[in-house]
DODOLUM-663385 format. One line per field, with one value per residue (C-alpha): residue number from 1; residue in one letter; chain; z negated, x negated, y. Coordinates in nm, 2 decimals. Layout:
pos	c(NUM|...);
code	c(A|...);
unit	c(A|...);
z	c(Z|...);
x	c(X|...);
y	c(Y|...);
END
This chain:
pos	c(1|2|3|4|5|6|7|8|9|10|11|12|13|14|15|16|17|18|19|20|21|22|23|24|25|26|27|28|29|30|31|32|33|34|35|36|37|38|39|40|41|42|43|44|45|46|47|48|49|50|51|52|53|54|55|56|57|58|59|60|61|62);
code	c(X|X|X|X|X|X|X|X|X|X|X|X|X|X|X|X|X|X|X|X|X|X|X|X|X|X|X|X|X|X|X|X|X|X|X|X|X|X|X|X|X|X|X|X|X|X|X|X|X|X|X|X|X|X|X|X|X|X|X|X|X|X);
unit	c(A|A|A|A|A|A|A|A|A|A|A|A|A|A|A|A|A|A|A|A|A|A|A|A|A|A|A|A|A|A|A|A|A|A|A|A|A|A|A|A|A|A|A|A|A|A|A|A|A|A|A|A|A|A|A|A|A|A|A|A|A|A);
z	c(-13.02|-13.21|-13.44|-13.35|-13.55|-13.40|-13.41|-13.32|-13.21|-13.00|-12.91|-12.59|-12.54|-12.57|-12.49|-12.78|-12.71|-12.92|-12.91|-13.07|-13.03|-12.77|-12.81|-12.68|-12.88|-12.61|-12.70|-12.55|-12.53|-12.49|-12.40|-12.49|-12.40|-12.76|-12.63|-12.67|-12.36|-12.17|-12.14|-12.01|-12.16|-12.02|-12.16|-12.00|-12.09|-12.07|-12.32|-12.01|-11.80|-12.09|-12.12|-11.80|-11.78|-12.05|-11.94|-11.60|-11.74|-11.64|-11.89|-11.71|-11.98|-11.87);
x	c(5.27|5.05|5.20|5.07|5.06|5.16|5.00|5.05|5.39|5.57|5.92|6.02|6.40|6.52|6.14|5.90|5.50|5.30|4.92|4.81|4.49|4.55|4.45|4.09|4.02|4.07|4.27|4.63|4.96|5.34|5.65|6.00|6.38|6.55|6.91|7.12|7.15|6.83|6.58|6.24|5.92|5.57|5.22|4.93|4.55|4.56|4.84|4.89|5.04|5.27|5.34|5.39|5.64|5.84|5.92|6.01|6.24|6.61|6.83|7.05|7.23|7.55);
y	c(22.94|23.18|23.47|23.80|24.11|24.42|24.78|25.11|25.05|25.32|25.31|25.50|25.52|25.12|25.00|24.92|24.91|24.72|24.62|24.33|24.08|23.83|23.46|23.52|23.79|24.10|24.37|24.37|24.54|24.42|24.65|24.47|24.63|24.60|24.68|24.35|24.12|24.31|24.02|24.26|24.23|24.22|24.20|24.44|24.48|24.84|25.08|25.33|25.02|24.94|25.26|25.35|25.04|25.13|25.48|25.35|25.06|25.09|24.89|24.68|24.45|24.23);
END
């Protein structure tokens, strides 16, 4: 699995955002729940998706 190496990262409440070059060489952007035992992330193309989905995440940990 490749390392990637994030920029421009923006947290928003427990959600960070980062963009990072994907394996074919586009531009792309990941938002990941930090809080302990929430298991979201999701990768997008476009930072307004990621962003929108990390203002909209409800942190549901068990």
């Amino acid at each position: 699995m490749p390392r990637y190496r994030f920029r421009d990262v923006r947290r928003i409440g427990p959600v960070e955002v980062g963009t990072y070059i994907d394996r074919y060489g586009r531009e792309a952007h990941t938002a990941a729940c930090t809080a302990p035992g929430c298991d979201f992330s999701a990768n997008y193309l476009s930072r307004p998706a990621a962003e929108l989905a990390a203002s909209s995440h409800r942190c549901n940990p068990r």
